[in-house]
C-alpha positions as CSV (number, residue, x, y, z in Angstrom):
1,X,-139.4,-65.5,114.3
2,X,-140.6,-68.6,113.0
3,X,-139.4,-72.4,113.8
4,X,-137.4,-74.6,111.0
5,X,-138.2,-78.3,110.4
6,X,-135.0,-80.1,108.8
7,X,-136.7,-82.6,107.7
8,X,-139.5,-80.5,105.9
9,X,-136.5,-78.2,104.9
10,X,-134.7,-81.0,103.5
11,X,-137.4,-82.9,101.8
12,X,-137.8,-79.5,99.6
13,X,-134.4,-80.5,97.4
14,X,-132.9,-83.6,96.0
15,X,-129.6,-81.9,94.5
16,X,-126.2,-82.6,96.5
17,X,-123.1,-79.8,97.0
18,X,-125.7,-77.1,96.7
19,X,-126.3,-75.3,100.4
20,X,-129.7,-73.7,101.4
21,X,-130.3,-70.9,103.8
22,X,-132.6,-71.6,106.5
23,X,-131.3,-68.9,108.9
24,X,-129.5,-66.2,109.1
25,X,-127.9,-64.6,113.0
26,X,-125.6,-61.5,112.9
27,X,-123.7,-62.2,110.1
28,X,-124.2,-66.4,109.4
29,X,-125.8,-68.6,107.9
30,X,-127.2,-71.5,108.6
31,X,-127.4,-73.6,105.6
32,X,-128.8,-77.3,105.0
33,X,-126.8,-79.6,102.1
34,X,-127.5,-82.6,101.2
35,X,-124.0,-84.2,100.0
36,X,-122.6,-87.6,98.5
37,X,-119.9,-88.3,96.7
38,X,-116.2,-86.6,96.5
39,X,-116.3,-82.7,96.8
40,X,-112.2,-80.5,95.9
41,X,-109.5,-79.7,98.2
42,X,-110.0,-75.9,99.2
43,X,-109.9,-73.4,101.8
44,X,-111.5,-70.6,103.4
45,X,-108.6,-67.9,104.4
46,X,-110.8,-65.7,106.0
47,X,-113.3,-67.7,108.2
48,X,-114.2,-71.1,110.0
49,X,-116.2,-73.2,109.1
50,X,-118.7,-75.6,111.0
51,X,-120.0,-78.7,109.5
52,X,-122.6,-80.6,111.8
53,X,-124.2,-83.9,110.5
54,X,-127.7,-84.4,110.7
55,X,-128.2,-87.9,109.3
56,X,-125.7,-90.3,107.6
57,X,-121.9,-90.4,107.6
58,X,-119.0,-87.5,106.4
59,X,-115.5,-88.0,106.2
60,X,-113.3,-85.0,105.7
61,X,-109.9,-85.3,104.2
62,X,-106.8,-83.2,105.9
63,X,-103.4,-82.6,104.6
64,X,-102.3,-85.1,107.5
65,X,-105.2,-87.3,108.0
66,X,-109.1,-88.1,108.2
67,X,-112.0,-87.1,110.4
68,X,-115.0,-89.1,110.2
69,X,-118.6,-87.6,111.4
70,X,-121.7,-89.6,112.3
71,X,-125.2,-87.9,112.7
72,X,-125.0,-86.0,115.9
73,X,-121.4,-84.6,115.7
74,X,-119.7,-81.4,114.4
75,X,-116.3,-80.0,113.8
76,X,-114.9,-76.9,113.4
77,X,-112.8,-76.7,110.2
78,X,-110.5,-73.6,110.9
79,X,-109.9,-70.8,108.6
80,X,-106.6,-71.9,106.3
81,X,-107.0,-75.4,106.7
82,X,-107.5,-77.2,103.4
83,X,-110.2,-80.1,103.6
84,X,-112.0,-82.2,101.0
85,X,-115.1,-83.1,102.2
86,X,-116.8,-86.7,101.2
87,X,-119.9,-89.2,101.6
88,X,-119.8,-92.9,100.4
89,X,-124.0,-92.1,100.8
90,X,-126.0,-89.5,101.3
91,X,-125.5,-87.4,103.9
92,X,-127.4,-84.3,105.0
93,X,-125.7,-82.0,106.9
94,X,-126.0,-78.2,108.4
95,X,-123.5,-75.5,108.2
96,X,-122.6,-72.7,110.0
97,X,-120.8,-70.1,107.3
98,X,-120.6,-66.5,107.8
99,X,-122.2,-64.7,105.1
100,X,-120.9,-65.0,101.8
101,X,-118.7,-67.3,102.2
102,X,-118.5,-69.5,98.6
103,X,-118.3,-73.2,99.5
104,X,-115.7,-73.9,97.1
105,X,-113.4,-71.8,99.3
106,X,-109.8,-70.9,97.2
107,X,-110.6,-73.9,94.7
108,X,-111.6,-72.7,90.9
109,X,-114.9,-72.4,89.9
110,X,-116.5,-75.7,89.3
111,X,-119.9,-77.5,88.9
112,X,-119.8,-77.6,92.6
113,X,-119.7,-74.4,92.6
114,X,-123.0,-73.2,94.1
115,X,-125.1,-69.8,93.7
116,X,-125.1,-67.7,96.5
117,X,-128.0,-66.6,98.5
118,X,-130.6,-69.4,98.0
119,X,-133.0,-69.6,100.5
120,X,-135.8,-71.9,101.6
């Protein structure tokens, strides 16, 4: 058992669309991002996901509209739901994925794709 620091966390990478592991509970993740810019349109069939912002501003496109987060809220992104995430600026945000989950959901392989697994 040992504390996390965000801010120490997130002052250890620069790159955006590529997730960290900074925790792990049953079978999740917890996983810090730094994003800006446009990300795809996918989904995750099989699992939810959780996207809580920690500093800046995310809007996430839906089929039938827009959600916009500020730093202190969340939403839960349901499995099947397609979403394109985005950030006019940087945005740093934590993410609660069950293991394994690529973050490129059902959308083909891309440079956003990120590696699995990479922990800080």
């Amino acid at each position: 058992m040992q504390k996390v620091n965000f801010a120490e966390k997130f002052a250890e990478f620069d790159d955006h669309w590529r997730p960290r592991i900074v925790g792990s509970f049953d079978e999740y993740d917890i996983k810090l991002v730094k994003v800006e810019g446009d990300f795809v349109w996918h989904k995750h069939d099989d699992v939810d996901e959780v996207f809580i912002v920690m500093e800046g501003q995310l809007d996430i496109d839906f089929r039938d509209g827009r959600q916009t987060l500020s730093a202190g809220e969340m939403i839960v992104v349901p499995r099947g739901v397609e979403h394109k995430p985005h950030a006019s600026g940087e945005c740093r945000i934590m993410l609660l994925e069950r293991q394994g989950v690529v973050n490129t959901g059902d959308a083909e392989k891309s440079d956003l794709t990120a590696p699995q697994e990479v922990r800080l």
